[in-house]
Structures are given as C-alpha cells and as structure tokens.
N, C-alpha and C positions, 0 to 999 in steps of 0.2 A: 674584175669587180663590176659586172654590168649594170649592179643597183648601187651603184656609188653617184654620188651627185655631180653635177658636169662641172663644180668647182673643186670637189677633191679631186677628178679625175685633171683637171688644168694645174694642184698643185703636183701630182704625180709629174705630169710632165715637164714640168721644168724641176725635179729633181733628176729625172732623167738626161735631162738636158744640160745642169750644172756635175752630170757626174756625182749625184749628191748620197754618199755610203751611207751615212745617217738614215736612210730608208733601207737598209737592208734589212730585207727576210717583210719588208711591211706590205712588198707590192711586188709584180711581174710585167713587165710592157710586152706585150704582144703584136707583131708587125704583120696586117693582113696579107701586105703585097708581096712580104716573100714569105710569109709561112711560120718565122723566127721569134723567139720571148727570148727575152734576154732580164739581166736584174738591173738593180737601178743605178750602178757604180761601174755601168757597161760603155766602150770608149769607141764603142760603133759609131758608124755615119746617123746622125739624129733624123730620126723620121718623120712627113708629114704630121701632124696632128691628127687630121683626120684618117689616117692612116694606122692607126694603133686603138688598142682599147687594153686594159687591166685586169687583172685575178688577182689572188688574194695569195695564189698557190701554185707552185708548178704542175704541180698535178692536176690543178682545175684548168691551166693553160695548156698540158698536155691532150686532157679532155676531150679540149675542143679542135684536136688537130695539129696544134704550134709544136714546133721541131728546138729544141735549146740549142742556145747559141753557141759555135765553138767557141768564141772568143771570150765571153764572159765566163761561161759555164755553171747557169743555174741552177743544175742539179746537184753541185759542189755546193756545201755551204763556204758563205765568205771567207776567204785566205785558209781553205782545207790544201792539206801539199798533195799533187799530183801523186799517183805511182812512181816518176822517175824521182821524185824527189823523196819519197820516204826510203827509194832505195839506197840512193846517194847518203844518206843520215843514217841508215842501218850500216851501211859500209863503213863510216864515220865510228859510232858505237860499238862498231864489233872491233875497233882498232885500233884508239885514239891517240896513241901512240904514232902509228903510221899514216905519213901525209899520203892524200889518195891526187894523185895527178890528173892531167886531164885525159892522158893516155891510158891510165887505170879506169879512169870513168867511162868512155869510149868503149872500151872491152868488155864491159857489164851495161852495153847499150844505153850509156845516159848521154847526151848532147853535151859538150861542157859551155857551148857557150850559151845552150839554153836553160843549164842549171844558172850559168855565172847569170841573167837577165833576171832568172826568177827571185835568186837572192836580194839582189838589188833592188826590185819591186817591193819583195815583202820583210827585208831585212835592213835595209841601208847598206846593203856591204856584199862582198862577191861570197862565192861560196868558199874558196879558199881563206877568206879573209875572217870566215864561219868558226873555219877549221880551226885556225890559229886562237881564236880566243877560247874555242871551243876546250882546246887541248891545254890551256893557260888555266882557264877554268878546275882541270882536274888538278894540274900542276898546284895553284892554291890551295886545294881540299885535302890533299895530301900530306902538304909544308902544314898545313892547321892538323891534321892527325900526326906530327912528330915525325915525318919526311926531311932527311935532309935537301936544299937544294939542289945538291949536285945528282940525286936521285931522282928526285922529281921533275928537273931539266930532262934528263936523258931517257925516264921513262914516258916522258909526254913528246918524246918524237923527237928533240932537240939535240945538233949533233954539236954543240959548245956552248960552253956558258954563256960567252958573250951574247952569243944571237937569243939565247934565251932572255939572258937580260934587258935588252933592248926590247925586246917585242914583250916581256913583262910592264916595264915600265911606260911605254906606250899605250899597251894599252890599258894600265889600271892608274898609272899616277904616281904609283912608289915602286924602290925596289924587292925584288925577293926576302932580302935579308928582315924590309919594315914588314914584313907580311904579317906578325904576329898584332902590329899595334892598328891595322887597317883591315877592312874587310873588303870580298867580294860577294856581290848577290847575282847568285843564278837567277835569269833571265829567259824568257820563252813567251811566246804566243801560244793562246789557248781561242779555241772556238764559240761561235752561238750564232742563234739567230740573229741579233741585229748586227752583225760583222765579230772581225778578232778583236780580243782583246790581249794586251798585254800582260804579265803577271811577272812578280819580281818575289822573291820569299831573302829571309833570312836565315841566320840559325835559327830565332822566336818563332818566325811565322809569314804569312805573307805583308809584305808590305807594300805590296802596289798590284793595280787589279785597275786597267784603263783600257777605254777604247781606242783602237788605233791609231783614230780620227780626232781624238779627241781634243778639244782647243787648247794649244797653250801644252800641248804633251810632254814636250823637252823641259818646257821649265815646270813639271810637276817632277819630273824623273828627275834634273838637278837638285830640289828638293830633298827630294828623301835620300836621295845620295849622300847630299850634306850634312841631314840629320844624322845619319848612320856610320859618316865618314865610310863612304864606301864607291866602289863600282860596278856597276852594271855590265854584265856580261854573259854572255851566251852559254847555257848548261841547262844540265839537269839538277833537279831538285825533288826529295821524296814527297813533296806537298805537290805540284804540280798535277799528276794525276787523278789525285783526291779531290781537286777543284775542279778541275773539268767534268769529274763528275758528278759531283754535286751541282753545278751552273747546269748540266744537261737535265736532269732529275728538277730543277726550279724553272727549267722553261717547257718541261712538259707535264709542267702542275702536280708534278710530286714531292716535291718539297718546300716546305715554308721557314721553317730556319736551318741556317747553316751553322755545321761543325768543324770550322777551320780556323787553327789559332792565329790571330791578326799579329805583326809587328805594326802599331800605330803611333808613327811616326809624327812627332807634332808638338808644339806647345802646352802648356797646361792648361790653356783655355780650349786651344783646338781639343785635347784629350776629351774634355768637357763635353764641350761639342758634340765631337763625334761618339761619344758614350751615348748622349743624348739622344741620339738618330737609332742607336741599337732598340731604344727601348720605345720604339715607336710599335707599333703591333703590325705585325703581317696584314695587309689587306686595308689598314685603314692613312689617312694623313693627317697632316697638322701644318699649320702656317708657320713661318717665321716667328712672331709673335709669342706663339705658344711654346714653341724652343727657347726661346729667350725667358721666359717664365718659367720653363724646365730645371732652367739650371740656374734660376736664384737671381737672375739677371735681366730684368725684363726692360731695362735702358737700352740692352746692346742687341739691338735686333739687327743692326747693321752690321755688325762684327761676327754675328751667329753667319749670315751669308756669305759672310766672306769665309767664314771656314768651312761650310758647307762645301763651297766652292772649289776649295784645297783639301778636299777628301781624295786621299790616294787610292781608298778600295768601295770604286765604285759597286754596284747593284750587294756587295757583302757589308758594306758599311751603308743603310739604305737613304743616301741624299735626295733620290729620287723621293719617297715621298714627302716632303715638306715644299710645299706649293702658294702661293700668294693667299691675303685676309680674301680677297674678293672671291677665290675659288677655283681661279684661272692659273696654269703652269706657269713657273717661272723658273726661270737660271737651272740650265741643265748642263756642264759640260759639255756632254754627250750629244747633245741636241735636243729639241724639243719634242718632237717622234718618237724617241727612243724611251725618253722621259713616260710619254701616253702611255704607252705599247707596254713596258714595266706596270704601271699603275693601273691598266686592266689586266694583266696578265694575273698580277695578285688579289684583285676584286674575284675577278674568276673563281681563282682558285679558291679562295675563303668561301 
C-alpha cells in the first residue's frame, strides 16, 4: 500500500507485531531485506520498520518481486487445511467407523506428529482426539434417526460399550441412553477473507457463525449451548456447505442477502433485537438509538448493545452495521477492522 499514510502504515505495523488476526486479508507486510510478505497473524522474527512496506494484495506483493512466506503462508487464506490435512479427513470420512492410526497415516505420507501440531493450533485438540468426537458425532445422528446404542457404538468404530460410553459422556455431558432429551450440534470451521470463522448448526438452522478470534468466544459458544441444552462437537452438517458459500459469493460482492435458516438463540428481547438488525437494509446503517426506536423501545439503548453484542451469527445477523450517534464505529466483537472492511465491502457493493 505505497499511497497509504505513514500512520496507517505505523498501525499495520504493530498489528504485525501483536500478531494481530483481526487484520487478516486487510494488509501484507513485505520485508525488503530478505525478499519475504508474509500476513499479519505471521509469528516470524519482526522486522525493522524501516525495513518493510505494505499491499493491499498478495498479488500486488508478488508483483513487486516478494517471494510468500513458508511459515505463514499467504497465498492460503487464513486457517485453509493443507493438502496433508484434507487428506487425513478424506481418510476420516471415507471410514468413520475405522480409527486411522499413526502408522496408517505414515503410509498415506502424512506426518502424524505434524498433523497432531496442526490440530491443536487450529482445533484445540490432537487429531485423534478429532476423530473420536468426530465418530461420537455420527454415533448421535444415528441414536436420533432410531439406532439402537449398541449399533451405533459398534458401527462408529467402538470395540465395547463401555469405552463407548465413557468417551460419549465426556465428551457431550449425558449418556447415550439421555440422547433423546439432549442434543448435539455439529461444529466446523468455515473460511473468508478476514480469517476462520466458526459455525455450529442445529436441526432449525445455524446457530452460531463467529470469528475465531473473537473476544469472549468460549462464553458466546456456552451460551448457545445452554440455550439449546446441547454440545458442541466436531461433524458434518448439510447447512455447512451452503454457508460457505454463500459467505464466499458476499465477499466477492455477489450477494447481498442471504438464504440460510438461522436457529436464534436468545431471549425474547434479544429475538427482538436481532430481528431488528435483519431489517436494517444492505449497504446502509443506523446507530443504537434508532434500534431502540425499532423496536418500540427507545429507553433501552443500552440493553440494544448489549444484545447486539451477544449476537451469535455474526456478518448473517448484520451487528456490524449499527455504529455510534456521532458516526464513528463502535463495539465490534470481531474488532474494529473487520467491522470497516464489512461496511465498505457492502457500500461497495450497493
């Protein structure tokens, strides 16, 4: 970004510097002295100052010469899985029944301890440990289409009840047997430009839709947990794919509403709330203020932010636009970048 001012380029660099993922996809740091751009959630040795300048685009950094970094890898977008990983999870789905070892993964050239590193970076948990909720996950979908347990134990991999049961109830809370009166919601990362996001669906629809990064993540996901009395757990879901693409189709300005049925979990004022935020119009905003006049309530402008706040389906439930009386961005989860970057993305497009 050569025509950037010498203070946006000084805020680049100290998100570079905090590691700060909130700027993903907004910037590229480029290092003259070895040749190298790397993105801005990159955990390289930090560079002189003067030593670096910005693009907007890998390709504009490519351009001019810069070679992408191995170790970020900015031609990836953020938390996209490697080759060895998409083959690792193809082996997973073609079987899930069968646990895949490390000595299986070795023979199909995957590293296991470089899978085990990457799960843990972009999942909380090893890849084996993937596996098991992964294959629990069908175990439940089964038990809720009229599967007895001792079926669905044995066809999700499991060589005794027991261990089944154990590793049910660890990981979801209750046992097999409660399954009917509890739920589980499949769970997965989805991609974009400004980093991963999370996404959680139910039988209704999606009910969570977050960045990563986003402040305060855990206690949004216990949340909706508790609304739903459920668990979160690693799977597939038929909405999943439908979102991803649709989020790609909205960030390359071809779509301006989306067609995905929400589970919107929440209060009856949150409902309120977040209704209200639907029928804000593509492309344009409105302050606090005017939300609280929305809905008949024009005392509780403070309570409107707070549930703005507690919106589980970010950029599809649109919190981002509702912005301060003064005109100036306020309260983003997400961050205040990400906030911008949405709110010309749809100026744009409109």
């Amino acid at each position: 970004m050569n025509n950037t001012s010498i203070n946006q380029d000084d805020i680049f660099y100290r998100a570079y510097q905090n590691h700060d993922r909130s700027y993903e996809g907004q910037f590229f740091l480029a290092v003259k002295t070895t040749g190298i751009f790397c993105r801005p959630g990159c955990k390289a040795r930090l560079p002189k100052r003067e030593n670096v300048e910005f693009f907007a685009s890998s390709d504009a950094a490519i351009k001019q010469g810069y070679r992408p970094c191995k170790k970020c890898q900015p031609l990836l977008r953020s938390g996209e899985q490697p080759r060895w990983v998409e083959q690792a999870l193809a082996l997973l789905k073609q079987d899930a029944a069968q646990r895949i070892s490390d000595q299986e993964l070795s023979l199909h050239g995957i590293n296991p301890a470089r899978l085990r590193r990457w799960f843990q970076a972009h999942h909380g948990m090893t890849f084996q440990a993937f596996q098991r909720q992964y294959r629990l996950n069908r175990a439940f979908s089964s038990m809720n289409q009229g599967a007895r347990v001792i079926d669905a134990a044995f066809d999700s991999g499991y060589n005794s009840l027991s261990g089944f049961y154990d590793s049910f109830q660890k990981a979801t809370g209750f046992v097999p047997s409660n399954s009917p009166k509890n739920k589980i919601l499949a769970i997965t990362q989805l991609l974009t430009p400004l980093g991963p996001m999370l996404a959680a669906a139910s039988d209704k629809g999606l009910c969570l839709l977050e960045f990563h990064d986003r402040k305060r993540l855990q206690k949004q996901i216990e949340r909706v947990q508790l609304k739903l009395n459920a668990r979160m757990v690693p799977g597939d879901h038929a909405l999943f794919e439908e979102v991803q693409r649709q989020l790609d189709e909205y960030f390359k300005r071809q779509r301006a509403i989306f067609s995905i049925p929400l589970d919107m979990t929440g209060t009856p004022f949150q409902q309120q709330v977040w209704q209200a935020l639907l029928d804000i119009p593509f492309g344009e905003t409105r302050h606090y203020q005017q939300q609280a006049k929305a809905i008949h309530k024009p005392q509780a402008v403070r309570a409107v932010a707070r549930a703005n706040a507690e919106n589980p389906l970010a950029i599809l439930v649109p919190c981002h636009r509702v912005i301060a009386k003064s005109g100036q961005l306020a309260g983003y989860a997400g961050g205040l970048r990400r906030k911008a970057y949405l709110l010309d993305l749809e100026q744009a497009t409109s």
